[in-house]
N, CA, C and O atoms as a DFTB+ gen file, in Angstrom:
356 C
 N C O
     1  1      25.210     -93.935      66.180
     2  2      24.903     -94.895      65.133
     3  2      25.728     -94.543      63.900
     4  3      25.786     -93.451      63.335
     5  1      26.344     -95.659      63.598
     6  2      27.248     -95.136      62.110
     7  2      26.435     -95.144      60.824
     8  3      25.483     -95.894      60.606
     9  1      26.866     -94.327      60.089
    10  2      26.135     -94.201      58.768
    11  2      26.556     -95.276      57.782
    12  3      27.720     -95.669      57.868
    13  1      25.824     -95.764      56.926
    14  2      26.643     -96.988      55.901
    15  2      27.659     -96.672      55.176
    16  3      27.953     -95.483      55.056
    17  1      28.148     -97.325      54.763
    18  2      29.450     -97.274      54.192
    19  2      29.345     -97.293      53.147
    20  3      28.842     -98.288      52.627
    21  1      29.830     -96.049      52.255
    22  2      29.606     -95.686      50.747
    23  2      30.757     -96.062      50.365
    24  3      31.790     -96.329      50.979
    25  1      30.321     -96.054      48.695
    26  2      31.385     -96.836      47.322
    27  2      31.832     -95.117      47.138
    28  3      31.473     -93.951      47.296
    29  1      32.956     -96.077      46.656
    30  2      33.892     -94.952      45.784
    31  2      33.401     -93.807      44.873
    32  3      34.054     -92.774      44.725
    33  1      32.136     -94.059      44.229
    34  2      31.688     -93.342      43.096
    35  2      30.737     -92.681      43.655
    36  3      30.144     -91.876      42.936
    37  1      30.235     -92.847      45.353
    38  2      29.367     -92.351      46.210
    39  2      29.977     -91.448      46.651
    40  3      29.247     -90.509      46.968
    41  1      31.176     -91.270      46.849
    42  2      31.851     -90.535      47.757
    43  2      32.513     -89.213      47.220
    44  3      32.711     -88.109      47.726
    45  1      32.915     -90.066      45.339
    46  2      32.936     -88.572      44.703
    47  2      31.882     -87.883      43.787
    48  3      32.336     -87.314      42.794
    49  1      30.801     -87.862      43.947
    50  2      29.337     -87.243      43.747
    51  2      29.000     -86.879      44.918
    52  3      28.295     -85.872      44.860
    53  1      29.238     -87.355      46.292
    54  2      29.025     -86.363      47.433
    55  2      29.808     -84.928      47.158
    56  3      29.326     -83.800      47.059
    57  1      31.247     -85.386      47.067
    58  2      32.156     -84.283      47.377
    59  2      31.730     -83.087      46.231
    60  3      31.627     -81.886      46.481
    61  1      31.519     -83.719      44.955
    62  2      31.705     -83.110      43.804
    63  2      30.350     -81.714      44.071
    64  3      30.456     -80.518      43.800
    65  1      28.887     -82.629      44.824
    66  2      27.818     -81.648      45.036
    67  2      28.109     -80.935      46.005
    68  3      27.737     -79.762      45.991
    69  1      28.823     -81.427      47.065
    70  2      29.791     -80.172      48.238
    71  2      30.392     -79.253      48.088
    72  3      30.333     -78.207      48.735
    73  1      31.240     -79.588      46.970
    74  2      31.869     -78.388      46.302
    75  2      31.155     -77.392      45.642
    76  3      31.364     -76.181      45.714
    77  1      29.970     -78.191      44.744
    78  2      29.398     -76.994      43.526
    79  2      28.807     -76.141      44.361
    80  3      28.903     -74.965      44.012
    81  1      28.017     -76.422      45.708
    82  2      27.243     -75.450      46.438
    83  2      27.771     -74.961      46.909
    84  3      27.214     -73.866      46.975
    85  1      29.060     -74.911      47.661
    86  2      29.793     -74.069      48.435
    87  2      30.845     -73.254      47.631
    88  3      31.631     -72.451      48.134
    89  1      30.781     -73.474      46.715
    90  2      31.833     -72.834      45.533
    91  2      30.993     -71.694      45.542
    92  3      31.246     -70.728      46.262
    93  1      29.884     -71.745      44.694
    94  2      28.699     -70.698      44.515
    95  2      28.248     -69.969      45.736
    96  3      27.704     -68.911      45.422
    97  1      28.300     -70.223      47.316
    98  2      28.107     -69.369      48.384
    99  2      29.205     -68.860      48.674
   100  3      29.221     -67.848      49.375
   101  1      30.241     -69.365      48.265
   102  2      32.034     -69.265      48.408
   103  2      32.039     -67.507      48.043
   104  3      31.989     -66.493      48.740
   105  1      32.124     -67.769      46.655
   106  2      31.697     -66.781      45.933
   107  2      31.529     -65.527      46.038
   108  3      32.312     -64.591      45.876
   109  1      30.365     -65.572      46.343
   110  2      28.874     -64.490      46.564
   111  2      29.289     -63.883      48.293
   112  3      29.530     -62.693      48.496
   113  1      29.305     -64.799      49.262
   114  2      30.049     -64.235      50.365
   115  2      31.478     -63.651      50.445
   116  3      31.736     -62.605      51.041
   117  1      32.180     -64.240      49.943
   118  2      33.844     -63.694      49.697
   119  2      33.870     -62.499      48.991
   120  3      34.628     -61.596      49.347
   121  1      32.935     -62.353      47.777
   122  2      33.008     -60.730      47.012
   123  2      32.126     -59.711      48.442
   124  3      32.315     -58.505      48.601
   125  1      31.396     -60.385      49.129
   126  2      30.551     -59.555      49.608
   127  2      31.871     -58.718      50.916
   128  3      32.001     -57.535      51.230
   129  1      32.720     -60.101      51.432
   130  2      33.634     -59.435      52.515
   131  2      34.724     -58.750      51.894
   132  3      35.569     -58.163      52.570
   133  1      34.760     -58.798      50.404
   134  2      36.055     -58.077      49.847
   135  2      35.263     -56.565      49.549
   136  3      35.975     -55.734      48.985
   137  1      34.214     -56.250      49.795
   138  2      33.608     -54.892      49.301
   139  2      33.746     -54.250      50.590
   140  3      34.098     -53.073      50.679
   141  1      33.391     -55.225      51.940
   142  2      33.848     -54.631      53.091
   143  2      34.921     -54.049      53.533
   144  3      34.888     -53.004      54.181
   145  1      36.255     -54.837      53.143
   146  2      37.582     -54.883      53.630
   147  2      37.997     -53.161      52.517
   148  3      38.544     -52.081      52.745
   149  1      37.354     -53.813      51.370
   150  2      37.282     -52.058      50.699
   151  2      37.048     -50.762      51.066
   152  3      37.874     -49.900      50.765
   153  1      36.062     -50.490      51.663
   154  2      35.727     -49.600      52.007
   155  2      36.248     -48.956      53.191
   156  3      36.387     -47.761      53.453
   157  1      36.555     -50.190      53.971
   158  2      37.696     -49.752      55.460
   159  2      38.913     -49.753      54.878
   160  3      39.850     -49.403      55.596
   161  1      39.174     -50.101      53.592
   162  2      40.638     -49.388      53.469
   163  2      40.670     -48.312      52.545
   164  3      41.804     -47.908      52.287
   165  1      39.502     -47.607      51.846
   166  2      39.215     -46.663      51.370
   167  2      38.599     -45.060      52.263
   168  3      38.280     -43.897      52.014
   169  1      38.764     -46.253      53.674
   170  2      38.262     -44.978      54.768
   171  2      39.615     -44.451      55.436
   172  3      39.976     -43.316      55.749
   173  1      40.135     -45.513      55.521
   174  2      41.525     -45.331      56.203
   175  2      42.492     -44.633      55.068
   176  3      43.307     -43.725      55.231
   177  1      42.223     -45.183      54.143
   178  2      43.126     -43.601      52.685
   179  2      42.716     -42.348      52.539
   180  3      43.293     -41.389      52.027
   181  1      41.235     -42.470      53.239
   182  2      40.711     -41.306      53.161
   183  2      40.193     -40.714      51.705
   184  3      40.190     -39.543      51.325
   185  1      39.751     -41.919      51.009
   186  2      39.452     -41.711      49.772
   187  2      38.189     -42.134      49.694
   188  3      37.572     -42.941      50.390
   189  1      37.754     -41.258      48.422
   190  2      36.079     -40.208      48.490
   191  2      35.446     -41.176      47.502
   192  3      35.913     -40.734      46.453
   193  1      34.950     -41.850      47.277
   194  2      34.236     -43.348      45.926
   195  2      33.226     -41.991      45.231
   196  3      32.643     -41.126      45.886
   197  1      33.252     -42.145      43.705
   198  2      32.558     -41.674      42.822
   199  2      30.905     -42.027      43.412
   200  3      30.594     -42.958      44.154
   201  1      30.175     -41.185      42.943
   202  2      28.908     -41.223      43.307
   203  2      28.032     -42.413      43.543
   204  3      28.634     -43.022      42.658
   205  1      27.110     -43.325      43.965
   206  2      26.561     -44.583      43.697
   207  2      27.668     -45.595      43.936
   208  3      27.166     -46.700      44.141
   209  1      28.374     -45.604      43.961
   210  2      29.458     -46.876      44.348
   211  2      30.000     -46.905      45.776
   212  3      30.355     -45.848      46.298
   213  1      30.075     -48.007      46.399
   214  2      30.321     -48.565      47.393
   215  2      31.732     -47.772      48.172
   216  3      31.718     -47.124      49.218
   217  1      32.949     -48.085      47.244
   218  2      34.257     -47.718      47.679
   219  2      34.986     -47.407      46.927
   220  3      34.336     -47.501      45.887
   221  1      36.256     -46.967      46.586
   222  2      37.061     -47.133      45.399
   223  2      38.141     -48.267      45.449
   224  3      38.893     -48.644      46.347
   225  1      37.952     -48.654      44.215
   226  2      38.239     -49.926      43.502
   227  2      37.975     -50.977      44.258
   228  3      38.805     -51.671      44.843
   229  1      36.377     -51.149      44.250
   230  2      35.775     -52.289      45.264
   231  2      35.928     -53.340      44.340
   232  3      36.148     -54.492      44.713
   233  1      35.806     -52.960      42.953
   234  2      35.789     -54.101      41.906
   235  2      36.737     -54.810      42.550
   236  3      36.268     -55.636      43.333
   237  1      38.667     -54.740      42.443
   238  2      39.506     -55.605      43.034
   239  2      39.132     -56.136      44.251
   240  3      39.248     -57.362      44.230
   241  1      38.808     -55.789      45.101
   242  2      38.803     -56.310      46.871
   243  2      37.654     -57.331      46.116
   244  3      37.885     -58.539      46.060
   245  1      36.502     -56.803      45.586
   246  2      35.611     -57.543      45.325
   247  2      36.312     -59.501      45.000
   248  3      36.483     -60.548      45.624
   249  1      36.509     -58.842      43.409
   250  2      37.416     -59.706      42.927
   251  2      37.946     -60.906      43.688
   252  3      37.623     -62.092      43.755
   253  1      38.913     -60.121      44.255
   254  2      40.135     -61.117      44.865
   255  2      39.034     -61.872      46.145
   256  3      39.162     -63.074      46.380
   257  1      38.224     -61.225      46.727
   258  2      37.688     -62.388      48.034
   259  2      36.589     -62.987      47.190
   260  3      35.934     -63.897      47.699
   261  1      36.348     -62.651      46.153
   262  2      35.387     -63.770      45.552
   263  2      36.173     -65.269      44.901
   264  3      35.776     -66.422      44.734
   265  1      37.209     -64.698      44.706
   266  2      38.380     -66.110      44.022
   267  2      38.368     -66.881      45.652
   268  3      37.972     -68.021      45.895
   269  1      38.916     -65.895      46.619
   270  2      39.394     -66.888      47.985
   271  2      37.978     -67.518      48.545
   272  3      37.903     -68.702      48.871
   273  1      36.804     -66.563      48.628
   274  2      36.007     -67.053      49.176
   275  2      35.453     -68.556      48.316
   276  3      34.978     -69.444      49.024
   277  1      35.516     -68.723      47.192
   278  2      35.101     -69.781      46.180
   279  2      36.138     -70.628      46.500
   280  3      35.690     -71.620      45.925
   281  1      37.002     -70.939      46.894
   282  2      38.231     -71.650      47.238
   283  2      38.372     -72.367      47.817
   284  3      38.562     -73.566      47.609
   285  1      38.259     -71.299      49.425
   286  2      38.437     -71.729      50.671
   287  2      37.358     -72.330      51.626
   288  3      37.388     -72.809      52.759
   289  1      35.990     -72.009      50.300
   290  2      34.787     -72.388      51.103
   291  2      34.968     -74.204      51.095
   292  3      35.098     -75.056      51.974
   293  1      34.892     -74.213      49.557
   294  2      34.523     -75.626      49.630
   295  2      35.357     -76.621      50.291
   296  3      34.935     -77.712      50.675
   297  1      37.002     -76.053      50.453
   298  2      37.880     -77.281      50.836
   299  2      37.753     -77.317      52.361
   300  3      38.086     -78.330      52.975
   301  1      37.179     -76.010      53.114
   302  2      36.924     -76.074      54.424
   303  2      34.990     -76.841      54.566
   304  3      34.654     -77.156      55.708
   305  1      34.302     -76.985      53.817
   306  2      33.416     -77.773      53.784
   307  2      34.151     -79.391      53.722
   308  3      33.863     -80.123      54.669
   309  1      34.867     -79.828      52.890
   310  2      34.999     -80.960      52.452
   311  2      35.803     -81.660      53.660
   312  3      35.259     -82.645      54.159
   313  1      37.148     -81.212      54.220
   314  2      37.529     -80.912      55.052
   315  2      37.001     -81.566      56.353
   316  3      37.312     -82.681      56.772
   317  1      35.935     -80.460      57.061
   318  2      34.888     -80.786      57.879
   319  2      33.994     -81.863      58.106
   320  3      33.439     -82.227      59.142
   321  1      33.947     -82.381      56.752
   322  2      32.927     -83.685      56.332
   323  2      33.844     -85.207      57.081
   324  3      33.673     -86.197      57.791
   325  1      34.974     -84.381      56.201
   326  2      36.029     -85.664      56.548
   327  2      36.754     -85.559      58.116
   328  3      37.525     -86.383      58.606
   329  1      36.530     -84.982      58.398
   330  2      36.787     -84.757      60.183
   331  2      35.140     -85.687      60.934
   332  3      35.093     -86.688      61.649
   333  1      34.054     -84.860      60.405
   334  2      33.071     -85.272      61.129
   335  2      32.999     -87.060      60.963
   336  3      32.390     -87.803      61.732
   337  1      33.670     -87.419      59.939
   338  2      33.524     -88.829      59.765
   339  2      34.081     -89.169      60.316
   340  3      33.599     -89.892      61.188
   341  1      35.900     -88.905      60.294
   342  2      36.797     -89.925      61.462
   343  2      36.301     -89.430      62.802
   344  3      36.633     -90.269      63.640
   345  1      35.672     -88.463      63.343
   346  2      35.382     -88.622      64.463
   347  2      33.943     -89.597      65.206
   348  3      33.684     -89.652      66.408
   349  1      33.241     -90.231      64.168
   350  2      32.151     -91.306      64.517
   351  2      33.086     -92.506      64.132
   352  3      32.392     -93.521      64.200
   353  1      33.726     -92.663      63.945
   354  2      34.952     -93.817      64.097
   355  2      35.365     -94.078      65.731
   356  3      36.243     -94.889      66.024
């Protein structure tokens, strides 16, 4: 069964709330796999993280997969949306 056919101003208030939520899980998951990718390359340097902290210089790994993960989430959400549509066509 096809879904109705939305207006223009429907379509960018969908995308726009697609984005804000997946931006924000984007985020929060992407820093979480950049603390990972840290620590396996802080194991493989063989380097010792100051007391209470995760890895050394998790801040950057952090960092940088929180920019990609906020990025890459939403346009691979939006993406997907627009696949799942031409394919009920």
């Amino acid at each position: 069964m096809a879904s109705p056919e939305l207006s223009r101003e429907e379509k960018i208030a969908r995308n726009i709330g697609v984005g804000c939520i997946t931006t924000f899980a984007g985020f929060f998951s992407g820093g979480m796999v950049g603390v990972m990718v840290a620590k396996i390359v802080g194991s493989v340097q063989r380097c010792e993280p100051p007391e209470g902290l995760p890895a050394c210089n998790w801040w950057v790994y952090a960092g940088v997969g929180a920019v990609l993960g906020a990025l890459t989430t939403k346009v691979l959400a939006i993406v997907e949306r627009r696949v799942i549509r031409w394919r009920e066509t």
